[in-house]
C-alpha positions as CSV (number, residue, x, y, z in Angstrom):
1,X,0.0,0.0,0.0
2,X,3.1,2.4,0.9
3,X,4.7,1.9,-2.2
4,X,1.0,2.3,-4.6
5,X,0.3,5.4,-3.1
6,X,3.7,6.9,-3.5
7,X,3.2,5.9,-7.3
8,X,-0.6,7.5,-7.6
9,X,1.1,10.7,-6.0
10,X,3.8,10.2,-9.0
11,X,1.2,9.9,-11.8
12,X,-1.1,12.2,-10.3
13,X,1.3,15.2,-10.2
14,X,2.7,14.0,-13.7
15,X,-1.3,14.3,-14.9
16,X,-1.8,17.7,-13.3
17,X,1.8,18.6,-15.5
18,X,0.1,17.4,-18.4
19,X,2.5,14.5,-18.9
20,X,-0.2,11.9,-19.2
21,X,-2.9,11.5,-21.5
22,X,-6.5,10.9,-19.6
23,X,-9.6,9.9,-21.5
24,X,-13.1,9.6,-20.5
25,X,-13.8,6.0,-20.0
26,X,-16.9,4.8,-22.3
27,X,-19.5,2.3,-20.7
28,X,-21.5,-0.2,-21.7
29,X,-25.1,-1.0,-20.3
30,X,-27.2,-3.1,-22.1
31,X,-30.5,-2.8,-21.1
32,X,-31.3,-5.9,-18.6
33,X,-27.7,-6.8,-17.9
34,X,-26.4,-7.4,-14.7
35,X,-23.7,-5.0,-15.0
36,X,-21.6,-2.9,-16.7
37,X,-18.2,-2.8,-18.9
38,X,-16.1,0.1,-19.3
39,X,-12.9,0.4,-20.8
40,X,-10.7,2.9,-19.0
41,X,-7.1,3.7,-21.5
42,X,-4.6,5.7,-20.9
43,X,-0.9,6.7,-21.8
44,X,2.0,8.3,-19.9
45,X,5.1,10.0,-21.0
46,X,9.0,9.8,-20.0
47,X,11.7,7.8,-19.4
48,X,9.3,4.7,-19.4
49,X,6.7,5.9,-21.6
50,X,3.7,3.1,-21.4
51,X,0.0,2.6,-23.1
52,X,-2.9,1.0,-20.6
53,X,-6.1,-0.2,-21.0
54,X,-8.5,-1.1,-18.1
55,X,-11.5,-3.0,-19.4
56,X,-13.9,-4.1,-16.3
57,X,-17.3,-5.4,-15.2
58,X,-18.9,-3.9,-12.7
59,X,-21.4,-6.2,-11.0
60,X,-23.0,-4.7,-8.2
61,X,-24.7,-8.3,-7.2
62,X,-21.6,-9.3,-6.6
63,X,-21.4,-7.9,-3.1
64,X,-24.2,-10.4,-1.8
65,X,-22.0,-13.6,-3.5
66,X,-19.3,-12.5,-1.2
67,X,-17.5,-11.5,-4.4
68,X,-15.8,-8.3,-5.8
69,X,-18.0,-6.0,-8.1
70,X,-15.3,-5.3,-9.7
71,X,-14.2,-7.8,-12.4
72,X,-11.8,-7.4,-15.9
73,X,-8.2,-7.2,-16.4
74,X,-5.3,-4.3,-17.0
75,X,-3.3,-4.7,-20.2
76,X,-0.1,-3.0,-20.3
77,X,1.9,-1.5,-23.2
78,X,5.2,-0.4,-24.0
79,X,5.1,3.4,-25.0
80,X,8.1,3.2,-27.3
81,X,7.4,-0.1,-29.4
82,X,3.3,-0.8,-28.7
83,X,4.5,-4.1,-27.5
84,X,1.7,-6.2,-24.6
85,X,4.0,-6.6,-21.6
86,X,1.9,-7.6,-18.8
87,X,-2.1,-8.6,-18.6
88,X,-3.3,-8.2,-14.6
89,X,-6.3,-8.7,-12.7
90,X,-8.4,-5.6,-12.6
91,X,-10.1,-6.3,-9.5
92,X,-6.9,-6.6,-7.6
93,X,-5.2,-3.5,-9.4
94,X,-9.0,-1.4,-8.3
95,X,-8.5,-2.3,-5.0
96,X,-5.4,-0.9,-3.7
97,X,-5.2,1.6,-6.0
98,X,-8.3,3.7,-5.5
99,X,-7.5,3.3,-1.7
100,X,-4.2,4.6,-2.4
101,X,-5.3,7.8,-4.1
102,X,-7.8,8.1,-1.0
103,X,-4.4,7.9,0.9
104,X,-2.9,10.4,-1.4
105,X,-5.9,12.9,-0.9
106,X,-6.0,12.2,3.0
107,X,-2.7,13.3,3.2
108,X,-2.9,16.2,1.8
109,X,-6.4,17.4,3.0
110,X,-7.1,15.7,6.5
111,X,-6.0,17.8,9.5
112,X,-2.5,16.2,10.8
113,X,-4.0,14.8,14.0
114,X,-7.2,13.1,11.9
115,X,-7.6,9.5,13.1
116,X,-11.0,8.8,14.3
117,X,-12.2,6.7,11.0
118,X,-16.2,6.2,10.0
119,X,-15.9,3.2,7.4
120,X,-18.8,3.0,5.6
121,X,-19.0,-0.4,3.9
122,X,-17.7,-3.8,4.0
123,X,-16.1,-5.0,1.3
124,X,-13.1,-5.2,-0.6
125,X,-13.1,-1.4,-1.0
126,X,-13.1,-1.0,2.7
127,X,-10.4,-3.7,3.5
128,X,-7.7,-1.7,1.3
129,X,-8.9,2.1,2.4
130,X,-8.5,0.7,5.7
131,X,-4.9,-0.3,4.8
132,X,-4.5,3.1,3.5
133,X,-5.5,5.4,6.1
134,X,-3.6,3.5,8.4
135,X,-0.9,4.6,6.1
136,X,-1.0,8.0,6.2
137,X,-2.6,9.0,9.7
138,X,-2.4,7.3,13.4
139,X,-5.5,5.9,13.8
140,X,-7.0,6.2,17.1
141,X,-10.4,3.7,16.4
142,X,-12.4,2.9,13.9
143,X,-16.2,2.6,13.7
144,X,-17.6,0.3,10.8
145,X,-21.0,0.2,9.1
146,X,-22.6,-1.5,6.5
147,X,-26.1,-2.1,5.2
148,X,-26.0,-5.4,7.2
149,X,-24.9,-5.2,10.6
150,X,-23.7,-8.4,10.4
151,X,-21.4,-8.2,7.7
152,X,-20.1,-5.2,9.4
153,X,-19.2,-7.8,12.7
154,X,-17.8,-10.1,10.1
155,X,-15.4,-7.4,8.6
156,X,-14.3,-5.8,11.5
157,X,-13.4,-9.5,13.4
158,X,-11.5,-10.6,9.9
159,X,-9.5,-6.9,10.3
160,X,-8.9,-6.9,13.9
161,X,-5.9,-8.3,13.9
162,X,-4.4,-6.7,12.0
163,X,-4.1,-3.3,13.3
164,X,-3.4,-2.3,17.0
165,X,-5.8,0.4,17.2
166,X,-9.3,-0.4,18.6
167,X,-12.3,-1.5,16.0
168,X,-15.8,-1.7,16.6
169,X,-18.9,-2.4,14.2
170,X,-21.7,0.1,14.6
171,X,-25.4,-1.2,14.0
172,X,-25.6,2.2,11.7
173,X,-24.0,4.9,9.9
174,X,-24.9,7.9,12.1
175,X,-23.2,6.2,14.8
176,X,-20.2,5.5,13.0
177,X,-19.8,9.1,11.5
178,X,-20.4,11.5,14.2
179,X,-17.5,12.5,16.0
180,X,-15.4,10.9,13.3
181,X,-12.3,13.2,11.8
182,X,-11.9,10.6,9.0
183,X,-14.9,9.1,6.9
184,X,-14.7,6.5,3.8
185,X,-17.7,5.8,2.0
186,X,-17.2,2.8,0.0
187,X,-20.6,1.3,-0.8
188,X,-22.4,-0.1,-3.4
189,X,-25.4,2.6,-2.9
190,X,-27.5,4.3,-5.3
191,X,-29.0,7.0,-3.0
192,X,-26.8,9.3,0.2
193,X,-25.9,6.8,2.8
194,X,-25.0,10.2,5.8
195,X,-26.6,12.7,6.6
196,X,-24.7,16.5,6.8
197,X,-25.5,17.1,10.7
198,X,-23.4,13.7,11.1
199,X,-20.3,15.2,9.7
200,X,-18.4,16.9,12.5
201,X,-16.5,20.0,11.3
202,X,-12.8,19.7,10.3
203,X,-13.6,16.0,8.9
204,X,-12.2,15.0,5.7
205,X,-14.3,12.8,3.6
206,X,-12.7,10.1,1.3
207,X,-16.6,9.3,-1.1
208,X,-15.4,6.2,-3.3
209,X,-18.5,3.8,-4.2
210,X,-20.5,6.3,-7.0
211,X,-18.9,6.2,-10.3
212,X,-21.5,6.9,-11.9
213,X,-24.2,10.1,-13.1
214,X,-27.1,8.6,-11.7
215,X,-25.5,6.9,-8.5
216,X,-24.3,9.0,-5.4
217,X,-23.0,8.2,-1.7
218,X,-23.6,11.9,-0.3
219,X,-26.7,14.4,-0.5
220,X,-26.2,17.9,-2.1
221,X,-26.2,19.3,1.6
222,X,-23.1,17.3,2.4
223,X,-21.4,18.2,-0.8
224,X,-22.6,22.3,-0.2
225,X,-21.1,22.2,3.2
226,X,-17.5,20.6,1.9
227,X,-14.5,22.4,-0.2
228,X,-14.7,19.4,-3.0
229,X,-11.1,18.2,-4.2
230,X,-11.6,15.8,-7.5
231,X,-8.9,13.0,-9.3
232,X,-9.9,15.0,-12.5
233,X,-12.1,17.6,-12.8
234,X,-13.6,16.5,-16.5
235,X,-14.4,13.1,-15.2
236,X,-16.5,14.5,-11.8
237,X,-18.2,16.9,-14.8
238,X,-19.1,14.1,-16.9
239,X,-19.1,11.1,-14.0
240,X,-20.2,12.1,-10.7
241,X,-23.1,11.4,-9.7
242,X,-22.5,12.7,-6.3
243,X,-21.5,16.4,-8.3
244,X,-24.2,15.9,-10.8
245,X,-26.9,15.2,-8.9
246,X,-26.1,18.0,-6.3
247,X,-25.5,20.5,-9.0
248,X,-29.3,19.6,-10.7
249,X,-31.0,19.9,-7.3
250,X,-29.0,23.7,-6.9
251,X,-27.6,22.6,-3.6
252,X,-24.0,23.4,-5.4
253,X,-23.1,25.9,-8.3
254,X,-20.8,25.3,-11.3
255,X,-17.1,25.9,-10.0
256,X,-18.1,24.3,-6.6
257,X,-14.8,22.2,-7.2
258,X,-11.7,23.2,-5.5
259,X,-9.3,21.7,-6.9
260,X,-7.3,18.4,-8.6
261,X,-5.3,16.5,-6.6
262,X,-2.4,17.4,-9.2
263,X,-3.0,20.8,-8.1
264,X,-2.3,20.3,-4.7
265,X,0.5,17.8,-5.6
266,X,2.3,20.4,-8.2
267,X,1.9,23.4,-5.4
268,X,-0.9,25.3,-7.5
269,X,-3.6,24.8,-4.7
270,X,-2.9,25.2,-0.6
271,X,-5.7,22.3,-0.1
272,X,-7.0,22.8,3.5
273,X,-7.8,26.1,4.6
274,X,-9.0,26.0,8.2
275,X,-9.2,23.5,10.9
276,X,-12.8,23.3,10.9
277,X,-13.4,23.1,6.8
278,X,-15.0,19.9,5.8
279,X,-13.0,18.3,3.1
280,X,-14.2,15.7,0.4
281,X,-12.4,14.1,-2.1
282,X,-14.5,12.8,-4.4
283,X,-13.2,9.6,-6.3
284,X,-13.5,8.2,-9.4
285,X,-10.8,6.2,-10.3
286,X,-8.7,7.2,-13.5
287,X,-7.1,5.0,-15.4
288,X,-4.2,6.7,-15.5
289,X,-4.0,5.5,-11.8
290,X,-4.5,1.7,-13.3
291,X,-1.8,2.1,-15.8
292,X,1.1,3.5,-12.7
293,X,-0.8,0.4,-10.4
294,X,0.3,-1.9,-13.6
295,X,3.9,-0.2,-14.2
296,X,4.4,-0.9,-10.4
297,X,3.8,-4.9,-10.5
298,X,5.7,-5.3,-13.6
299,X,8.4,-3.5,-12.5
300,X,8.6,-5.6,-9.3
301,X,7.6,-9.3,-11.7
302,X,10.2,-8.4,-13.4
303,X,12.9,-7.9,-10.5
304,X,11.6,-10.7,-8.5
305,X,10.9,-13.0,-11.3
306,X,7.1,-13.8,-10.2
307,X,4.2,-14.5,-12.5
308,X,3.9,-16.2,-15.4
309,X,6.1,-15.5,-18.4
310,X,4.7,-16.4,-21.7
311,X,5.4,-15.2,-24.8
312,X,3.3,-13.2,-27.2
């Protein structure tokens, strides 16, 4: 997780230098499906100059097999010659990653001494963002929630050991947010999961599970009491349901967006202005982020001499 979020800090700032080439993903949803696929490409420059592609499913029934919602695969290509050098499992590359760039915005948004932790949800979203504010701030305790009380026991007594710091499941989200300096939404939801007089001022808000226009995690009161710092400021225009929606209802006006996180990375933004401002970040997952995920693994296959080697 250390090393990840170092490397979405990395492609981040070399996005906001405009050193990486970021498309809006297109998405596929046949009427009656299931789910969803989206393929997510992407290209970065330099010394290692690489192509990426992210094609994934995203099932949201998943959740209630005990599965990830989250299934495809990352293809990775060299940026000088076009040739396929590694072909990795999307679900695993979604997980730490997007946790990682909640870690990247964390640090650079949450107030220094943050580490109360709301954890809305209980899957594999919330295992890695877990992992990741642990990474970047003490935690003092965590309080975790999820539609089902019971999965939210099950989560926190498979987690428990792994962490010194005190966790306890809450039989709702109110009681898990209030008083909390951290919160992570990372839910399969359609409609606000919190409430605005839950969120304590000075909290910084990592809201992960909405990817798309007509989903959202937070209501538009939420979002109009929060400075709102975005991945990329085209994809919350075009993606966000959790901007969108807010924006339709006039709980927000256009420009209600802060900043990028490239922004704040390449010194162009302060980020945090007070100790009582509410801070979201507002994820969507680029696949720019994917592609630096990939170039991590292979670079590390390669050194260790793990996975399979085929040729192609």
């Amino acid at each position: 997780m250390d090393a990840c979020i170092e490397a979405m800090a990395d492609v981040l700032r070399a996005l906001g230098r405009g050193e990486a080439v970021q498309p809006l993903r297109a998405i596929l949803r046949p009427t009656g499906a299931p789910g969803l696929m989206a393929t997510m490409p992407a290209w970065r420059g330099g010394p290692e100059a690489s192509f990426g592609v992210k094609i994934v499913g995203v099932f949201p029934g998943n959740v209630a097999q005990g599965r990830d919602a989250h299934q495809g695969a990352v293809a990775l290509f060299s940026g000088k010659t076009g040739d396929a050098l590694a072909f990795l499992n999307a679900s695993a590359i979604t997980a730490i990653r997007t946790a990682a760039v909640s870690g990247v915005a964390t640090r650079l948004l949450a107030r220094e001494d943050a580490g109360d932790l709301a954890l809305i949800g209980s899957s594999v979203q919330a295992a890695t963002h877990l992992e990741a504010m642990a990474s970047v701030r003490k935690l003092r305790r965590v309080r975790v929630a999820s539609r089902d009380p019971e999965r939210a026991r099950g989560f926190v007594s498979r987690q428990q050991g792994r962490f010194a710091f005190p966790m306890e499941a809450m039989a709702g989200v109110e009681g898990a947010v209030r008083g909390a300096d951290l919160v992570v939404t990372a839910t399969s939801a359609a409609t606000p999961v919190l409430k605005r007089e839950w969120v304590s001022a000075g909290a910084h808000m990592n809201v992960v599970g909405a990817s798309l226009p007509d989903r959202r995690e937070v209501d538009g009161a939420t979002l109009a009491a929060s400075s709102l710092f975005v991945d990329r400021r085209e994809s919350t225009l075009n993606e966000a349901g959790d901007y969108l929606l807010a924006l339709r209802e006039g709980a927000i006006a256009e420009g209600h967006i802060r900043a990028e996180l490239g922004d704040l990375l390449n010194g162009r933004h302060a980020g945090r202005a007070s100790r009582d401002e509410i801070t979201l970040f507002k994820s969507l997952g680029l696949a720019v982020e994917d592609l630096a995920a990939a170039a991590l693994v292979f670079r590390r296959a390669q050194e260790a001499g793990e996975g399979q080697w085929v040729e192609f």
